[in-house]
Backbone as JSON, one array per atom type, in Angstrom:
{
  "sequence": "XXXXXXXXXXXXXXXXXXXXXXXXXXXXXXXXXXXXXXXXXXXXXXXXXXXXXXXXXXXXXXXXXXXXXXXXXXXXXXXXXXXXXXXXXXXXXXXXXXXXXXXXXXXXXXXXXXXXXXXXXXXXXXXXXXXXXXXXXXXXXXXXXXXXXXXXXXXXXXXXXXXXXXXXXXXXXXXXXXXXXXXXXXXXXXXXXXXXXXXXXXXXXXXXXXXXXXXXXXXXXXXXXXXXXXXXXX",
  "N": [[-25.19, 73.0, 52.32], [-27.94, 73.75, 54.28], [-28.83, 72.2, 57.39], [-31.19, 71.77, 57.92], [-32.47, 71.61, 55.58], [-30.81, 69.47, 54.94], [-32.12, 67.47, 56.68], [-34.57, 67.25, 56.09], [-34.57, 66.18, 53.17], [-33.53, 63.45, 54.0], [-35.85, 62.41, 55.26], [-37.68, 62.61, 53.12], [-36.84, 61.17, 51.91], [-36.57, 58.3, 53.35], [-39.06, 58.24, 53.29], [-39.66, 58.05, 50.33], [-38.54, 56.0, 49.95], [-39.38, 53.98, 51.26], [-42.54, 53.7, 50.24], [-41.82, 53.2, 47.37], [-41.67, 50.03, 47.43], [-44.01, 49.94, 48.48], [-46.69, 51.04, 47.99], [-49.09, 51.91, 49.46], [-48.59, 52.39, 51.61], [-49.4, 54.01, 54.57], [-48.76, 55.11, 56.19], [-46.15, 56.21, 55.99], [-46.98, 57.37, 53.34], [-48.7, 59.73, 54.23], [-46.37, 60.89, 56.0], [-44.56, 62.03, 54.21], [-46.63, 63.75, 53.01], [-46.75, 65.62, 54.47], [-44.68, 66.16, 55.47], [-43.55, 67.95, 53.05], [-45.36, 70.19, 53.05], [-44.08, 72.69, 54.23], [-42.17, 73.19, 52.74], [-40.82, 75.36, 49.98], [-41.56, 75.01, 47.14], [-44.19, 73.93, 47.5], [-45.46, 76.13, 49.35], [-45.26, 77.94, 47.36], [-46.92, 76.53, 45.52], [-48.9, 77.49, 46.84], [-49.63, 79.88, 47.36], [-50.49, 80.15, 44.24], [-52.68, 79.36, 44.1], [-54.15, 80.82, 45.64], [-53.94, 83.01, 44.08], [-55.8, 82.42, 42.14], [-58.45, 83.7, 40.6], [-60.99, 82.04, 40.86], [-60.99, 80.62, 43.24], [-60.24, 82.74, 45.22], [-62.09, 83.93, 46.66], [-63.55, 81.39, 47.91], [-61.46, 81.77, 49.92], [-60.96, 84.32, 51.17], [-63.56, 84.03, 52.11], [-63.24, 82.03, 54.21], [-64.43, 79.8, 53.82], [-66.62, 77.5, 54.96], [-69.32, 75.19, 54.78], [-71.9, 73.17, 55.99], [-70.89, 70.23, 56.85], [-73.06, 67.06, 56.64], [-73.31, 63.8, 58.13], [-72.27, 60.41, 57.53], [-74.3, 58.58, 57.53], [-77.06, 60.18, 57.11], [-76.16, 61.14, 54.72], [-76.25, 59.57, 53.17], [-79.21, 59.01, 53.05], [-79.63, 60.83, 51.57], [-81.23, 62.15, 48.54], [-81.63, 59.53, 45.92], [-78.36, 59.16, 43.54], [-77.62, 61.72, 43.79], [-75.23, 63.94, 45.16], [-74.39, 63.91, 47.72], [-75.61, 61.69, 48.64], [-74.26, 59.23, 47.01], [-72.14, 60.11, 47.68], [-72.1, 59.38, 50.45], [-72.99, 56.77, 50.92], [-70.12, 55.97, 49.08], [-68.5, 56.56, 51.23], [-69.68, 55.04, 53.48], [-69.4, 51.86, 52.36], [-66.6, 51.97, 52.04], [-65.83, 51.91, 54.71], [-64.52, 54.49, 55.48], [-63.26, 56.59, 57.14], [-62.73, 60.12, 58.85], [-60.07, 61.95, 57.6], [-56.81, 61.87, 58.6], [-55.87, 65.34, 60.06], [-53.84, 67.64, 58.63], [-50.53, 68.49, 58.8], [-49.55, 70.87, 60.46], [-46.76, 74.13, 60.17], [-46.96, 75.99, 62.63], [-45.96, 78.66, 62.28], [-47.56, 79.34, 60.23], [-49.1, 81.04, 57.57], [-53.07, 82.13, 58.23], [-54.6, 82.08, 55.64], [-52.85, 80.01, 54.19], [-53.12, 77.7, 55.9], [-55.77, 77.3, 56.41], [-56.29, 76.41, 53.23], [-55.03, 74.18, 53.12], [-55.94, 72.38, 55.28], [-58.61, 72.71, 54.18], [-58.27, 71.28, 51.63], [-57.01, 68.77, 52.42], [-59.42, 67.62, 53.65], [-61.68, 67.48, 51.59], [-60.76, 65.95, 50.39], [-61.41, 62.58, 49.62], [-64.44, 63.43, 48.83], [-63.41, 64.55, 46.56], [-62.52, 62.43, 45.43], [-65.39, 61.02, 44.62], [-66.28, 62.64, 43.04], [-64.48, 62.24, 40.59], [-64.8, 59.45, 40.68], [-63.42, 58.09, 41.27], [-62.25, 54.69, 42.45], [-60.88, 53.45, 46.06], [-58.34, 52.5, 45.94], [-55.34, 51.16, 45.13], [-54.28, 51.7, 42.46], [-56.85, 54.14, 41.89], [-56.01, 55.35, 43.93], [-53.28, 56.39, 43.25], [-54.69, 57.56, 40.15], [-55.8, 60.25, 41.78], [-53.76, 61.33, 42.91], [-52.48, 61.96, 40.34], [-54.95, 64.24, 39.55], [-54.67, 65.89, 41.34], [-52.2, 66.73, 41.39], [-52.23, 68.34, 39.2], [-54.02, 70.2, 39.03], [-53.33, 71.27, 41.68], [-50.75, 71.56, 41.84], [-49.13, 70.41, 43.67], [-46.56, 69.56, 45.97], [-46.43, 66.96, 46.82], [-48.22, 65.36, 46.09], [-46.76, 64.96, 43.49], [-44.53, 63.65, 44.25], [-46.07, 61.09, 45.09], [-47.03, 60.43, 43.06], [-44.63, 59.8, 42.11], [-43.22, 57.26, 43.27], [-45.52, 55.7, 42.97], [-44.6, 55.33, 40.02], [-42.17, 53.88, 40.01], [-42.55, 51.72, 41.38], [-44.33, 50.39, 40.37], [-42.53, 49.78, 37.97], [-40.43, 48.51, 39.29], [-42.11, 45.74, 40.18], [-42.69, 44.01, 37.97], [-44.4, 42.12, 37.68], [-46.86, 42.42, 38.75], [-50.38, 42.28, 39.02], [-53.13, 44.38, 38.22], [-56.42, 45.54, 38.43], [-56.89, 47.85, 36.85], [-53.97, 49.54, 35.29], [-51.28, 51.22, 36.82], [-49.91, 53.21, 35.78], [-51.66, 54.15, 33.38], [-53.82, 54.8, 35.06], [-52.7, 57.09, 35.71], [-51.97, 58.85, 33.66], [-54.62, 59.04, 33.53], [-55.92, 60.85, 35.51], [-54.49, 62.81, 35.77], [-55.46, 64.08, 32.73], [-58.07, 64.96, 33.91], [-57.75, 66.15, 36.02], [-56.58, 68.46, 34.52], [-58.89, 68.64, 32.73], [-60.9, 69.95, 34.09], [-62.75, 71.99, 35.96], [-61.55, 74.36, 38.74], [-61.73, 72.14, 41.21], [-60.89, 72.61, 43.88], [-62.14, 75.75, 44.38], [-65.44, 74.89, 44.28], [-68.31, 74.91, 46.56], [-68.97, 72.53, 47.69], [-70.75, 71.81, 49.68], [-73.04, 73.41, 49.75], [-74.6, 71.94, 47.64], [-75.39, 69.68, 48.41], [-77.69, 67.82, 47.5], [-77.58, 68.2, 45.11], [-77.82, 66.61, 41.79], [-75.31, 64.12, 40.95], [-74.2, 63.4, 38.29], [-74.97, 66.11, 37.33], [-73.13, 68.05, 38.88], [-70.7, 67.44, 38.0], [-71.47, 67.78, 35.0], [-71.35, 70.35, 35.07], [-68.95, 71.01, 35.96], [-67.21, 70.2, 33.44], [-66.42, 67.37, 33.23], [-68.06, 65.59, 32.62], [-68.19, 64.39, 30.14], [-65.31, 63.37, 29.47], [-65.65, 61.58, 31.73], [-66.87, 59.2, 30.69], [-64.66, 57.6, 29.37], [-63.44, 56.41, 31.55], [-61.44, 54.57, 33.28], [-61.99, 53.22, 35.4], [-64.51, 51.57, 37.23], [-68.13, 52.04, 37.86], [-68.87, 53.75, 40.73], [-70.35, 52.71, 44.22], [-74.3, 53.49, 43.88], [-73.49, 55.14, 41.99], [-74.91, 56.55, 39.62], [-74.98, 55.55, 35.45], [-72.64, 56.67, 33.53], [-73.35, 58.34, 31.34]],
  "CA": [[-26.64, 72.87, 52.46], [-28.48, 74.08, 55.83], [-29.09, 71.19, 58.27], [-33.01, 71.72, 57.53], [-32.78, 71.29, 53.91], [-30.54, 67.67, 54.61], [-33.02, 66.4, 57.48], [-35.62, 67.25, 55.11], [-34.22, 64.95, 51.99], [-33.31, 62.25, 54.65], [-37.3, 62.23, 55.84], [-38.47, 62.22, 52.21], [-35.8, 59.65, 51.07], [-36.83, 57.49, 53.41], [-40.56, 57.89, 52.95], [-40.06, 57.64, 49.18], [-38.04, 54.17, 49.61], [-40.57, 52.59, 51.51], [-43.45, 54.04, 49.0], [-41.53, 52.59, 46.28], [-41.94, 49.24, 47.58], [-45.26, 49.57, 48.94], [-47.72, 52.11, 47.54], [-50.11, 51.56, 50.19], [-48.15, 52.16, 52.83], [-50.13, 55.46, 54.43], [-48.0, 56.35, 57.2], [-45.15, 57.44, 55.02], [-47.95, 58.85, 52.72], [-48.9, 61.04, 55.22], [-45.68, 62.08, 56.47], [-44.07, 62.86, 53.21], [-47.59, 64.97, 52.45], [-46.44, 66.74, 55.87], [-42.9, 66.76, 54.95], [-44.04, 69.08, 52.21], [-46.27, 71.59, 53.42], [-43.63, 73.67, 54.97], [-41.5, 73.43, 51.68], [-40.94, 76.59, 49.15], [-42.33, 74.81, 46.42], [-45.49, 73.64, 48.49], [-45.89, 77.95, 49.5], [-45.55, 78.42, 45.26], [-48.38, 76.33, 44.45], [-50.59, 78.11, 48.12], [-49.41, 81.47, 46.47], [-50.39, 80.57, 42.71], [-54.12, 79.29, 44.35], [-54.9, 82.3, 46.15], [-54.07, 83.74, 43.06], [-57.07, 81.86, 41.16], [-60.1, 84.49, 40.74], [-62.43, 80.95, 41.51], [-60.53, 80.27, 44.76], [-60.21, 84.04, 45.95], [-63.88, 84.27, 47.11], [-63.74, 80.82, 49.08], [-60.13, 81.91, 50.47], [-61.23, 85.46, 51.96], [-64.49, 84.15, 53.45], [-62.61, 80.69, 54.83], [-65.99, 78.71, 53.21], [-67.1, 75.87, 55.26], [-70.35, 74.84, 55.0], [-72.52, 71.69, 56.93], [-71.46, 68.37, 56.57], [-73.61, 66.02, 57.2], [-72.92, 62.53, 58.97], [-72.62, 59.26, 56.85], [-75.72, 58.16, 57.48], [-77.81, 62.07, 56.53], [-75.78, 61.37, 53.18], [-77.2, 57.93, 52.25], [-80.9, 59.19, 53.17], [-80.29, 61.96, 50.12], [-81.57, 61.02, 46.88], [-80.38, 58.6, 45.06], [-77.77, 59.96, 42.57], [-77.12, 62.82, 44.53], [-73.84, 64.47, 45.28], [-74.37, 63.9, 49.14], [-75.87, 60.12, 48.81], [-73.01, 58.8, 46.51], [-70.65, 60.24, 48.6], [-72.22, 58.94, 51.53], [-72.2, 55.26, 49.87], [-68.54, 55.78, 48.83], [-68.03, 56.4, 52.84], [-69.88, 53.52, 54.29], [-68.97, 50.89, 51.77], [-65.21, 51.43, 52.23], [-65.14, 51.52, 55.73], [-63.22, 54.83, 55.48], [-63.04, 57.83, 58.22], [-62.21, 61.18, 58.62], [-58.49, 62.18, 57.41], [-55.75, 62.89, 59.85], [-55.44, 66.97, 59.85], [-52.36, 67.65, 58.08], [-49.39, 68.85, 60.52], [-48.6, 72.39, 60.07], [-45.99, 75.01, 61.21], [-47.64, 77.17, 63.71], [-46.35, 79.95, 61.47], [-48.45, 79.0, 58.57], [-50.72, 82.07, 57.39], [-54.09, 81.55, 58.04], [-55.16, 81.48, 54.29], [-52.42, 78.8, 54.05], [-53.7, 76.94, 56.82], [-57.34, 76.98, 55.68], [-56.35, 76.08, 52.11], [-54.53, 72.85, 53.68], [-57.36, 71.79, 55.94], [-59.81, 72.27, 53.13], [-57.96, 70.14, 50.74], [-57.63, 67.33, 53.4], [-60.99, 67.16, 54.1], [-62.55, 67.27, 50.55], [-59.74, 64.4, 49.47], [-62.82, 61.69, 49.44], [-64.79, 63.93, 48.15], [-62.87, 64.4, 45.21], [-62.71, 60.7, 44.62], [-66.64, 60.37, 44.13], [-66.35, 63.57, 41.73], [-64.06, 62.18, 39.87], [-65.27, 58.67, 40.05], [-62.01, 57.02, 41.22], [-62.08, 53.74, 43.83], [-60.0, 53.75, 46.88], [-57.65, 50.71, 45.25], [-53.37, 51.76, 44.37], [-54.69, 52.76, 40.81], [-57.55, 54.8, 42.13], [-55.25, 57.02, 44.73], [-52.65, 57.05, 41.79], [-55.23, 58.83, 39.16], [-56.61, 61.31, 42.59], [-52.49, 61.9, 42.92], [-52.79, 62.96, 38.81], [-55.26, 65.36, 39.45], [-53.97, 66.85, 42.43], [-50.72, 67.21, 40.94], [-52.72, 68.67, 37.82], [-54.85, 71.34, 39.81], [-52.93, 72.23, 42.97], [-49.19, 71.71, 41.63], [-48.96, 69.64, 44.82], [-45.02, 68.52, 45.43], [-46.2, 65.52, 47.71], [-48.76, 64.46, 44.88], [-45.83, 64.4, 42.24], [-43.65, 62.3, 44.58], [-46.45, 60.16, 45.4], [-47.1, 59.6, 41.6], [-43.14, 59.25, 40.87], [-43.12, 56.49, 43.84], [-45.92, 54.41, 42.32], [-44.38, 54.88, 39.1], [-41.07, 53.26, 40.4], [-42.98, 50.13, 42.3], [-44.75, 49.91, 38.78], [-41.57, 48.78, 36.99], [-40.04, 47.11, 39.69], [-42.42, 44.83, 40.31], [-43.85, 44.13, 36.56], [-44.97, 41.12, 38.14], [-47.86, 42.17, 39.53], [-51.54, 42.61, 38.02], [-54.11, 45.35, 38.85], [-57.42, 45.99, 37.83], [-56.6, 49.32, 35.97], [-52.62, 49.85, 35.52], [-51.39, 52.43, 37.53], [-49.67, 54.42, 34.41], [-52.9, 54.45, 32.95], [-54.66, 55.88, 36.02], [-52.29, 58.18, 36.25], [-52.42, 59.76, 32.69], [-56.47, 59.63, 33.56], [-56.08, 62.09, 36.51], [-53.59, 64.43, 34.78], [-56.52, 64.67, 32.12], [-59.09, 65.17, 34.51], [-57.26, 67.77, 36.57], [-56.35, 69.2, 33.26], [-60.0, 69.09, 32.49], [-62.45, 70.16, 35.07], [-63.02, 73.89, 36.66], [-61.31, 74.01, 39.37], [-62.09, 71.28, 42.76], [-61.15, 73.75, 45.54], [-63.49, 76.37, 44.42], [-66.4, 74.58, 44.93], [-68.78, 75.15, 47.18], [-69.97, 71.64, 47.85], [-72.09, 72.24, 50.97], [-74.45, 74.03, 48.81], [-75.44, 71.09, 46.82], [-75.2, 67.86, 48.68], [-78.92, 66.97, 47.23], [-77.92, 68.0, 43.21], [-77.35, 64.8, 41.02], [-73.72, 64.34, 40.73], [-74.14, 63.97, 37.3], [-75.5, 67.75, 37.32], [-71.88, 68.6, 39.41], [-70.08, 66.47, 36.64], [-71.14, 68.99, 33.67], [-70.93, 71.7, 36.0], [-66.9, 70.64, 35.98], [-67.07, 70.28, 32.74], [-65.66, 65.97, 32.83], [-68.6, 64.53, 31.77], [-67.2, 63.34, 28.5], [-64.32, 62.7, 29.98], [-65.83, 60.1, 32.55], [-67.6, 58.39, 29.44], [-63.94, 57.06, 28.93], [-62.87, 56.09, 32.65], [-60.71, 52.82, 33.22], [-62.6, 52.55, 36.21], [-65.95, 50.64, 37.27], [-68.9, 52.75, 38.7], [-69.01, 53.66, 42.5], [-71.78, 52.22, 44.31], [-75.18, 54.14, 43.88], [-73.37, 56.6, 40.77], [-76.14, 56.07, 38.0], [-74.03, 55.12, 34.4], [-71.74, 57.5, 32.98], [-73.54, 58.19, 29.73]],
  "C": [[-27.03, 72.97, 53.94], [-28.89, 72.61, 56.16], [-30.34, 70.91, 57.95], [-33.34, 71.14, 57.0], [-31.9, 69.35, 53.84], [-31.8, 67.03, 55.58], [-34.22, 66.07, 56.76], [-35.85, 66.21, 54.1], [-33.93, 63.69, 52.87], [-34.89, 61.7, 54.34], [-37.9, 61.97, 54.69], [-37.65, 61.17, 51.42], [-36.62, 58.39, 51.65], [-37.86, 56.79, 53.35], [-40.92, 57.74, 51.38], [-39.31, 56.21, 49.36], [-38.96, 53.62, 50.17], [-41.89, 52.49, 50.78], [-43.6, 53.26, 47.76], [-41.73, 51.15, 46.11], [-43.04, 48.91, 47.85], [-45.98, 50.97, 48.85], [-48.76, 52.61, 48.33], [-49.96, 52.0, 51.59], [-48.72, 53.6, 53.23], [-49.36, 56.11, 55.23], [-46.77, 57.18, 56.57], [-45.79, 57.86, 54.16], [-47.99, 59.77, 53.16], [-48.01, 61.93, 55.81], [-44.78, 62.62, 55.5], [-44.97, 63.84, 52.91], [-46.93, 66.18, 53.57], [-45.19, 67.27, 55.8], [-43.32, 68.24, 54.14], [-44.43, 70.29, 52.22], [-45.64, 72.82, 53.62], [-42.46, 74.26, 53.84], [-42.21, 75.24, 50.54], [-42.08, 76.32, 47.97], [-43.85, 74.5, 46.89], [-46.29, 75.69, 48.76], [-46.12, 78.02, 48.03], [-47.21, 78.05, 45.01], [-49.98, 77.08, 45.42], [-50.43, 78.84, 47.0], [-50.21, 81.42, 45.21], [-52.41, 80.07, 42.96], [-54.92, 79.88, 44.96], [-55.17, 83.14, 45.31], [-55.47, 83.64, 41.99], [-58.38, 82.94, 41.8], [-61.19, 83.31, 41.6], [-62.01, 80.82, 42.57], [-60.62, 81.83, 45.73], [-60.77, 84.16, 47.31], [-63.64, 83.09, 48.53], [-62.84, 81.01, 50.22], [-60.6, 83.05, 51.62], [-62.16, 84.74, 53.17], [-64.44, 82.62, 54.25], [-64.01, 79.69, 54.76], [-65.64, 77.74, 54.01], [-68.41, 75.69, 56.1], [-70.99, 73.15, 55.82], [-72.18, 70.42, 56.22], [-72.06, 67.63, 57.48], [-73.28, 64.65, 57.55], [-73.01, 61.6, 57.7], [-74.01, 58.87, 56.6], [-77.01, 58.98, 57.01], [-77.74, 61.69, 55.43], [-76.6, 60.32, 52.28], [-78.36, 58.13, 51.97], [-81.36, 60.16, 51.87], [-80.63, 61.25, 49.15], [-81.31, 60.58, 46.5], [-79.78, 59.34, 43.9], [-77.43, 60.95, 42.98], [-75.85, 62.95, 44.58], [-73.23, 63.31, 46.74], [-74.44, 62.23, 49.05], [-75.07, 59.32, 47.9], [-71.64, 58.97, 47.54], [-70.5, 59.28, 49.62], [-72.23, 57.22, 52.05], [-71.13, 55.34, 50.46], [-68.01, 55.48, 50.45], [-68.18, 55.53, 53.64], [-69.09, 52.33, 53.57], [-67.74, 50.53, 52.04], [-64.83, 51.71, 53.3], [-64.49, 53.21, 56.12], [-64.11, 56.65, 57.3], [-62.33, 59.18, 57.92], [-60.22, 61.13, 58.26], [-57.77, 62.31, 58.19], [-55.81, 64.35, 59.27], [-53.89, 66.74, 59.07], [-51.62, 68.08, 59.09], [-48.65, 69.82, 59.64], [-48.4, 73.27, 60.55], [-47.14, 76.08, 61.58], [-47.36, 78.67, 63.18], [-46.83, 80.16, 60.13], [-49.43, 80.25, 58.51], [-51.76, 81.73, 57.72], [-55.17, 81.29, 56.97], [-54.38, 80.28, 54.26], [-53.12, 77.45, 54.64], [-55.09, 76.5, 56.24], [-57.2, 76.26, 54.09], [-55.91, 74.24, 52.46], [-55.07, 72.1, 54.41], [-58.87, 71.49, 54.46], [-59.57, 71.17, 51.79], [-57.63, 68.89, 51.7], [-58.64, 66.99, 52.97], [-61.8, 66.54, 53.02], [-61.76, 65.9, 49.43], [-60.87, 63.56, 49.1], [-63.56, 62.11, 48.7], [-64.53, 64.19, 46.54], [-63.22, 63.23, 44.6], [-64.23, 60.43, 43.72], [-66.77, 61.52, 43.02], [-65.92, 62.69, 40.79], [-64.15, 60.35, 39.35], [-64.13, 57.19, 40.48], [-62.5, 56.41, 42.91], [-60.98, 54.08, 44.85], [-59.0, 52.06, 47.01], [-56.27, 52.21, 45.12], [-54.12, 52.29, 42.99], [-55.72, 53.83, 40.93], [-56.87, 56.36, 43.15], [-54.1, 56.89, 43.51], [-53.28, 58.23, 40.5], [-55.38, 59.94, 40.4], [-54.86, 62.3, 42.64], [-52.61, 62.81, 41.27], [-53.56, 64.19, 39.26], [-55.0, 66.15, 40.48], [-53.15, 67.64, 41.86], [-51.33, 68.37, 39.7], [-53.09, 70.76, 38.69], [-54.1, 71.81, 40.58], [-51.25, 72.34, 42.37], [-48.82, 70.97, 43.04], [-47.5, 68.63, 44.43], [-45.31, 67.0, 45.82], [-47.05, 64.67, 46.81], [-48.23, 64.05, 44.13], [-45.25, 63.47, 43.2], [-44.6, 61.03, 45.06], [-46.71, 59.38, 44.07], [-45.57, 58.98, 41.24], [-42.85, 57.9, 42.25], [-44.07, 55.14, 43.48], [-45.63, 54.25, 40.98], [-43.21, 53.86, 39.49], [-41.81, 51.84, 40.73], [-43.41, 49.85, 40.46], [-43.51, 49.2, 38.3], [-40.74, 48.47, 37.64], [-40.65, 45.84, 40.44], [-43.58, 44.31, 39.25], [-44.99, 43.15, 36.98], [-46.81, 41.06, 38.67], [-49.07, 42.73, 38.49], [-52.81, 43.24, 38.91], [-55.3, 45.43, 37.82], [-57.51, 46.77, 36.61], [-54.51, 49.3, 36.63], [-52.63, 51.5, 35.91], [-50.93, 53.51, 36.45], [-50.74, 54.9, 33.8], [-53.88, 55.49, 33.85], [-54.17, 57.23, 36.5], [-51.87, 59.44, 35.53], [-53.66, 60.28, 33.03], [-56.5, 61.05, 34.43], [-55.28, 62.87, 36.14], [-55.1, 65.01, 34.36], [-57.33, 65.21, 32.86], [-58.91, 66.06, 34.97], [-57.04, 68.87, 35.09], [-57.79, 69.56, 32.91], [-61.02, 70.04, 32.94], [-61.72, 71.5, 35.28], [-62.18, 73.52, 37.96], [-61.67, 73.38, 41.16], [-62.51, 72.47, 43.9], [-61.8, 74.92, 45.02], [-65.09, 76.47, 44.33], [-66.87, 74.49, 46.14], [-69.75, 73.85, 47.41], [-70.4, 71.64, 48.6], [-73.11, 72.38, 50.65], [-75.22, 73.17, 47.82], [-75.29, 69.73, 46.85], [-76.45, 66.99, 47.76], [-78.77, 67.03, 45.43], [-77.3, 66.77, 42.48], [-76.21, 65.15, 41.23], [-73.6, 64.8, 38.89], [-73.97, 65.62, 36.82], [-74.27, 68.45, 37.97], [-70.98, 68.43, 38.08], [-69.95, 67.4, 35.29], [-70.85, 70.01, 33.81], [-69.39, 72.35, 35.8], [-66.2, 70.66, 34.76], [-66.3, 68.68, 32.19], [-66.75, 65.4, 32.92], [-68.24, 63.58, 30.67], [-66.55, 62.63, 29.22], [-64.45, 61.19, 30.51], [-66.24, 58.92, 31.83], [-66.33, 57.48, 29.08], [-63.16, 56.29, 30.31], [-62.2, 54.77, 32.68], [-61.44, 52.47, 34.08], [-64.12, 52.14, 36.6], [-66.81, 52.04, 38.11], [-68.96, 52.81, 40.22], [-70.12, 53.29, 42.62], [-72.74, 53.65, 44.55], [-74.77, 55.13, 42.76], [-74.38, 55.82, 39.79], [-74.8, 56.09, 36.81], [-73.67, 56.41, 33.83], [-71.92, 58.0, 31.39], [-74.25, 59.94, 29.58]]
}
């Protein structure tokens, strides 16, 4: 085995053992997601999303439209895309993503596809409805894994499955097995994430995104509680 390919399994050994114990833990989140990127399987699933007719379009013309500031988002309408989101962002405190960390000989569709899924991570969440709790990034891991074929999403799901049954002990809101069938379904469900063009409709209800996606229903069955400012799921 090339030297590469062992430093490689060291780096994700040791970022799945500490995972396994602690779900939460972000810095080995982040550098197993980074581990990844440069992996074969990681190129498979760019390759098989360039391939998507709906992604094509945003791929060629490297889409990225205006975001607006936290505070812009709140001022949109209530129910909105933009003013839910913009909620979701104040409430939990949270900040921009680290960039991902990638080889300098990364294509520049690759590159752009890997920046744009960063970025819209959060984003996702208020699509899909999921808190920023261990069972909430467990289902967002489901539909990742669902939609992109993402390797660092499966090992982040097969690391909170592991903590799951060795520490039965513990009690969550929503079990993480559960949240993590939900986001299969959901990725399984919806049109696909990264070919949206959310820029273009920070001010439309979410709801109105929601059927768009085609997981309306779906959400009608969620384990989890409403984000602040989403109107009811009916």
């Amino acid at each position: 085995m090339p030297s590469a390919h062992r430093n490689l399994l060291k780096r994700l050994a040791v970022d799945l053992a500490a995972l396994c114990s602690n779900p939460n833990d972000l810095d080995h989140a982040f550098d197993l997601l980074n581990a990844t990127y440069s992996t074969d399987v990681a190129q498979a699933a760019r390759d098989r999303l360039k391939a998507d007719p709906s992604i094509q379009a945003l791929v060629k013309d490297q889409y990225w439209g205006h975001w607006p500031t936290a505070k812009e988002l709140v001022d949109l309408p209530a129910g909105s895309l933009g003013h839910v989101y913009g909620l979701f962002l104040t409430s939990q405190g949270l900040s921009e993503l680290p960039a991902p960390e990638l080889s300098k000989e990364m294509a520049s569709d690759d590159t752009y596809l890997q920046l744009r899924i960063r970025y819209t991570h959060d984003l996702w969440h208020v699509i899909a409805g999921l808190p920023i709790t261990m069972a909430g990034e467990a289902a967002a891991n489901g539909l990742t894994t669902e939609q992109l074929r993402w390797p660092g999403s499966a090992l982040l799901i097969a690391a909170d499955l592991v903590h799951r049954v060795s520490d039965a002990d513990e009690v969550t809101a929503v079990d993480v097995g559960v949240a993590i069938a939900y986001g299969l379904n959901l990725g399984a469900t919806a049109q696909p994430l990264l070919a949206q063009r959310w820029e273009e409709g920070w001010e439309t209800p979410l709801q109105t995104w929601r059927d768009a996606l085609g997981i309306r229903a779906l959400l009608r069955q969620s384990p989890f509680p409403l984000l602040t400012g989403e109107n009811p799921r009916s």
